[in-house]
Backbone as CSV, one residue per row, in Angstrom:
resi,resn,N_x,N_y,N_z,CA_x,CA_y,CA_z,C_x,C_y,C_z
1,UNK,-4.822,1.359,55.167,-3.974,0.556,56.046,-4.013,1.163,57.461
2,UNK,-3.771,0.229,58.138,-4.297,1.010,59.522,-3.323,1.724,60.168
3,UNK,-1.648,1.064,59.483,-0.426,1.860,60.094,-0.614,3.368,59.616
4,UNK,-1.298,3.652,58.760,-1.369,4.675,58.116,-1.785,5.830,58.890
5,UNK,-1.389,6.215,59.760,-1.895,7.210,60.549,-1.782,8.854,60.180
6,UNK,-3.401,9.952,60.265,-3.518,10.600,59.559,-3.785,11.662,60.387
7,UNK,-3.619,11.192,61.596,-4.339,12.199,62.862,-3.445,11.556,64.486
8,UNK,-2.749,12.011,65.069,-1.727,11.752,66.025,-2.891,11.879,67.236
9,UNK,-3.572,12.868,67.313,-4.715,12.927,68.269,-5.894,12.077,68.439
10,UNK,-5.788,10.882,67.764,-6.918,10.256,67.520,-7.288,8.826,68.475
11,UNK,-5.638,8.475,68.908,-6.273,7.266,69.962,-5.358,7.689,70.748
12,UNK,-5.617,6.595,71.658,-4.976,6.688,73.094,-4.715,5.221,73.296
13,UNK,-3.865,4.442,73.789,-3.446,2.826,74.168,-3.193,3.175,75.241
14,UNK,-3.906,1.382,75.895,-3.538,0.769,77.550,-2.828,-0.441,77.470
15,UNK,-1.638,-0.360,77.928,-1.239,-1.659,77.802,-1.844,-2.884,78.759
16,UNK,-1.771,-3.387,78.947,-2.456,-4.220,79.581,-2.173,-6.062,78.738
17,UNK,-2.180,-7.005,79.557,-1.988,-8.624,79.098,-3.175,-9.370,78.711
18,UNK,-2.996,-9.755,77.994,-4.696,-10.383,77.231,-5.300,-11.226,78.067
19,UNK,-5.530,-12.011,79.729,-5.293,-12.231,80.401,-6.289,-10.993,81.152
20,UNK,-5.873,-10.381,81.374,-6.563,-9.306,82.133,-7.564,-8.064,81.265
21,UNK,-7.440,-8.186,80.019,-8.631,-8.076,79.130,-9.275,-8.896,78.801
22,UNK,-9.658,-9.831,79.127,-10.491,-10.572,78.657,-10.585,-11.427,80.253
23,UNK,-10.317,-11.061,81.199,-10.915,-11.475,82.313,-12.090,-10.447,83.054
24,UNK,-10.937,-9.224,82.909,-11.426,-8.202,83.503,-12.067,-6.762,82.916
25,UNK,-11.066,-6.436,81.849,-11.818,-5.015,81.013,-12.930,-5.491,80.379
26,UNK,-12.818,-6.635,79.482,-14.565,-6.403,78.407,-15.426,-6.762,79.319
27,UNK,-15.556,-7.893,80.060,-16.602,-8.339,81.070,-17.396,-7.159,81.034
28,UNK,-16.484,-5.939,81.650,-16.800,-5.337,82.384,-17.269,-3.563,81.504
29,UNK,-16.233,-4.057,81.024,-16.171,-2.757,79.828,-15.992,-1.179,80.554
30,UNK,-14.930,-1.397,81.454,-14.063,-0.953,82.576,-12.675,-1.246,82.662
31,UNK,-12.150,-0.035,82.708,-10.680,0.107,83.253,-10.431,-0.042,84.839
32,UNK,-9.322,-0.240,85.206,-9.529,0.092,86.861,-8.505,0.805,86.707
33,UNK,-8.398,1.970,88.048,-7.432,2.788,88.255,-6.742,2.279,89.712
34,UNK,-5.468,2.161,89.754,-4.669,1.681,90.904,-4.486,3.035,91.689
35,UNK,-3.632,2.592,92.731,-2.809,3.479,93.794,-2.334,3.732,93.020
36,UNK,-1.753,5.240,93.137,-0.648,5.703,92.625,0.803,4.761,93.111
37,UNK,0.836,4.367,94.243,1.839,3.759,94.868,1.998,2.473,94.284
38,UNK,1.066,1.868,93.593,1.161,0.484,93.245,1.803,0.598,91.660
39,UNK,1.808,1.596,90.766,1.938,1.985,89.285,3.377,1.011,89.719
40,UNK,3.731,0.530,88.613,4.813,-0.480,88.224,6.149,0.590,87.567
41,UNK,6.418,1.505,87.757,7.622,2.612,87.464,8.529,3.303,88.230
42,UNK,9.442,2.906,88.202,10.279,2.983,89.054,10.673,4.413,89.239
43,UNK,10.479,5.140,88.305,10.256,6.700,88.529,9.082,7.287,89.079
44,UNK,8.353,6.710,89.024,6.662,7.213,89.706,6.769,6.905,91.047
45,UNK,7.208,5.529,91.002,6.729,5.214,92.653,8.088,6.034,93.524
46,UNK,8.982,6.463,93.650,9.901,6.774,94.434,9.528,7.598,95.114
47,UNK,9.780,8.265,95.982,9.679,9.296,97.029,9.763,10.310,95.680
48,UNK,8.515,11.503,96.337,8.511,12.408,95.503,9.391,13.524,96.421
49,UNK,10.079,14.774,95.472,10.498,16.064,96.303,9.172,17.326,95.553
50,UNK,8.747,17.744,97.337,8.140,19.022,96.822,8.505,19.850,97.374
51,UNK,8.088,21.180,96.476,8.888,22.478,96.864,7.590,23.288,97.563
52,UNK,7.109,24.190,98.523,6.241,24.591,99.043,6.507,25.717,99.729
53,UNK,5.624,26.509,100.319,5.990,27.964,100.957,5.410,27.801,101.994
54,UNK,5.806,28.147,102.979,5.263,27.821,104.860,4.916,29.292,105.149
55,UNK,3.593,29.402,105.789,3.871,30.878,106.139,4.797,31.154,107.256
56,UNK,5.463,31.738,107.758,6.398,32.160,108.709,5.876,31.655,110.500
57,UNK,4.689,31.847,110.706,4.622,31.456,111.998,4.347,29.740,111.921
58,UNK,3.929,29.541,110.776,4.277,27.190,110.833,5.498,27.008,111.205
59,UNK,6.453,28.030,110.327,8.127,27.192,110.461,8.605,26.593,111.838
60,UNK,8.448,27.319,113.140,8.678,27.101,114.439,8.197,25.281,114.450
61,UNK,7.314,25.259,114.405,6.382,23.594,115.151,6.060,22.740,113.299
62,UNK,6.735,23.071,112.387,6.912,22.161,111.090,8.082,21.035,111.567
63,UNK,8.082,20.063,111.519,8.826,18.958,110.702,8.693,18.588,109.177
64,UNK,9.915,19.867,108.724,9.624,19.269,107.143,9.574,17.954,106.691
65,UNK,10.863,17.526,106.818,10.850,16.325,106.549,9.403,14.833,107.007
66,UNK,9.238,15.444,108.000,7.215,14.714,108.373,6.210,15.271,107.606
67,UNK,6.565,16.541,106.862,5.652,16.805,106.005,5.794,16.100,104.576
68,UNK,6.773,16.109,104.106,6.894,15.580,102.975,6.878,13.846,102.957
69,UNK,7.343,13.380,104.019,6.664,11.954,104.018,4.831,12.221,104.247
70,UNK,4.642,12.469,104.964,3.499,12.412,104.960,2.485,12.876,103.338
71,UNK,2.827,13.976,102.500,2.423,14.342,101.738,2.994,13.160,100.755
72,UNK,4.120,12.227,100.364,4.177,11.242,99.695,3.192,9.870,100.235
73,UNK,2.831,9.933,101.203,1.966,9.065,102.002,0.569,8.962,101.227
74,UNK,0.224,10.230,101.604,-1.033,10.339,101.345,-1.741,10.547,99.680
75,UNK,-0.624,10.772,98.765,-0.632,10.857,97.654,-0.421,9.377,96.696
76,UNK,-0.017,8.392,97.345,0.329,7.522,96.549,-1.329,6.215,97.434
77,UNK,-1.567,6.720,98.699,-2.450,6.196,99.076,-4.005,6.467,98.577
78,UNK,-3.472,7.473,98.225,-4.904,8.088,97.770,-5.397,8.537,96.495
79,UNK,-4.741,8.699,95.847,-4.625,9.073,94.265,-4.674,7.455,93.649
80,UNK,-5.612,7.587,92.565,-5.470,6.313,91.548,-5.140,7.106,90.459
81,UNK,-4.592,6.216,89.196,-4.241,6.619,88.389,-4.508,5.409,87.230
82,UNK,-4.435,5.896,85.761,-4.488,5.322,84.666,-3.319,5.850,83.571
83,UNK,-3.124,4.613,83.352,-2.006,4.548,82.297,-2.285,4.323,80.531
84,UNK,-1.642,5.379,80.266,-2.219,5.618,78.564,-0.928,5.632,77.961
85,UNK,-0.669,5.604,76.715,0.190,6.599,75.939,-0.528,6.658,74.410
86,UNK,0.227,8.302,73.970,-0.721,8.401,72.733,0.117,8.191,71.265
87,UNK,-0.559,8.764,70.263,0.694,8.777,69.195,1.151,9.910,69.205
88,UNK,2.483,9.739,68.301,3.298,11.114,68.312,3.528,11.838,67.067
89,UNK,3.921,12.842,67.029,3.886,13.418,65.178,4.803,12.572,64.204
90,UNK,5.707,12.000,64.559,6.462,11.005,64.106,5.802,10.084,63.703
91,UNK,5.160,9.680,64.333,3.818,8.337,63.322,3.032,8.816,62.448
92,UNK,2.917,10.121,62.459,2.217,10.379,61.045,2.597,9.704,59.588
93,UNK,1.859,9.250,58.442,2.208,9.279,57.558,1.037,10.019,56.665
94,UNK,1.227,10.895,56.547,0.663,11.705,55.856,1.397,12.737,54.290
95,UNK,0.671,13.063,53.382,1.604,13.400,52.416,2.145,14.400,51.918
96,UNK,1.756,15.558,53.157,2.993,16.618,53.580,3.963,16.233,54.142
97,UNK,4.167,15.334,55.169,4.919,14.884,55.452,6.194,13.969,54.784
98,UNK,5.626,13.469,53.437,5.995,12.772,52.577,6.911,13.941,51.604
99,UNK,5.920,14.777,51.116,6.432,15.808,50.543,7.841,16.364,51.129
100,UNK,8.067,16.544,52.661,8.697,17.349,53.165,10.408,16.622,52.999
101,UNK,10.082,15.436,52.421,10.754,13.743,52.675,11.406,13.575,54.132
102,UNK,9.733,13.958,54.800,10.746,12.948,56.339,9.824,11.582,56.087
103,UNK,10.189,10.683,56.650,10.448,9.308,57.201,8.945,8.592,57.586
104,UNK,8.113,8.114,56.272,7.016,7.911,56.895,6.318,6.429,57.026
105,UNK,7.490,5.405,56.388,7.675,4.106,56.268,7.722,3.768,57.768
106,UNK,8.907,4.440,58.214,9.488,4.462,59.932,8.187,4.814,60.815
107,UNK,7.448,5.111,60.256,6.344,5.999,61.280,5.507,4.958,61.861
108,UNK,5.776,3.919,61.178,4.402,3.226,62.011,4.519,1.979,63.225
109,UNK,6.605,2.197,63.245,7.119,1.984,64.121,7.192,2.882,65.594
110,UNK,6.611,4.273,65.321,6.129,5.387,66.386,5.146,5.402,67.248
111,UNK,3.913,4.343,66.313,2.803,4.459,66.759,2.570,4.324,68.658
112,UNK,1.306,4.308,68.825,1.453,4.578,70.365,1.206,2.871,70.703
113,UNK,0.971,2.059,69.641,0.960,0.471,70.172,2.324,-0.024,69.963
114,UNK,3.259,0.707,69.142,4.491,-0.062,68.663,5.727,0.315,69.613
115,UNK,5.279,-0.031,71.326,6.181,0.658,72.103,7.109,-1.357,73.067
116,UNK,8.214,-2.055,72.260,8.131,-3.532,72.862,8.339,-3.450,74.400
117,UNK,8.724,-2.072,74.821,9.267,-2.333,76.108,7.655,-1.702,76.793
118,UNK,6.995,-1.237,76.550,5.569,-1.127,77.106,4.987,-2.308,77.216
119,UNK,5.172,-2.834,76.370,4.394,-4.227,76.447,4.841,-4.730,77.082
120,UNK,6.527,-5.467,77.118,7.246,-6.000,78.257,6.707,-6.046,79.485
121,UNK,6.713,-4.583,79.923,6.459,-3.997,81.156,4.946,-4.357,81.753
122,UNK,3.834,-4.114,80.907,3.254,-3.559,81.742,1.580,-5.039,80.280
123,UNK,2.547,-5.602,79.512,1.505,-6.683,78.368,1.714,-7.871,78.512
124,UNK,2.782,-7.987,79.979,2.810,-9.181,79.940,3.658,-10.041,78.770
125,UNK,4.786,-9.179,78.242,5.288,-9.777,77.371,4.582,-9.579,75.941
C-alpha cells in the first residue's frame, strides 16, 4: 500500500495546482524557482532582522537601518527559491513502530502529501 511508508527519507513533495503541472512542469520536466520575495508566506516574505558585526571604523558613516533594508532588498531580489516538504517519523508505519504501539493507522495522515492547508495554499485548492 502506498500509505505504507517504510522510509521518511525517501520523497520530497511540491505542491503545486494541476493547472500548472501539466502546463508547465511535465512539458518541461522543470521546476521553476521564484524570488524569494514573491514565495506566497507570510512569514518568509516580511522584512527580515539581521544580526551582524561592523568593524569599528564603518560604525561612524553606517546607516544601519539602510543596511538592513538594503540587505532585505537584495535578498528577496535575488535569491530564488523552491518549495518542498518531506515526510516525518510520524508517517512511518513500520513494525517497530507497531510493536512500540504508537499510532500507525494515523500515520498516513502525516505523510508529506497529506498536508489540506498546503494544498489550499499553494494546490490551488
Amino acid at each position: 500500500m502506498w500509505y505504507m511508508l517504510q522510509d521518511a527519507d525517501r520523497y520530497v513533495y511540491h505542491y503545486t495546482g494541476a493547472a500548472v503541472l501539466t502546463d508547465h512542469i511535465l512539458p518541461g520536466g522543470r521546476l521553476r524557482f521564484s524570488r524569494f520575495g514573491n514565495v506566497n508566506d507570510p512569514r518568509e516574505s516580511k522584512n527580515w532582522v539581521f544580526n551582524y558585526h561592523m568593524v569599528q571604523c564603518c560604525l561612524e558613516t553606517a546607516d544601519e537601518d539602510q543596511i538592513k533594508r538594503d540587505l532585505n532588498l537584495r535578498l528577496k531580489d535575488s535569491w530564488h527559491v523552491g518549495c518542498f516538504v518531506s515526510d516525518i517519523y510520524e508517517a512511518l508505519s513500520t513494525k517497530q513502530r507497531e510493536d512500540r504501539g504508537e499510532d500507525i493507522i494515523g500515520a498516513m495522515y502525516e505523510r508529506g502529501h497529506s498536508r489540506p492547508r498546503m494544498w489550499a495554499q499553494y494546490g490551488d485548492n
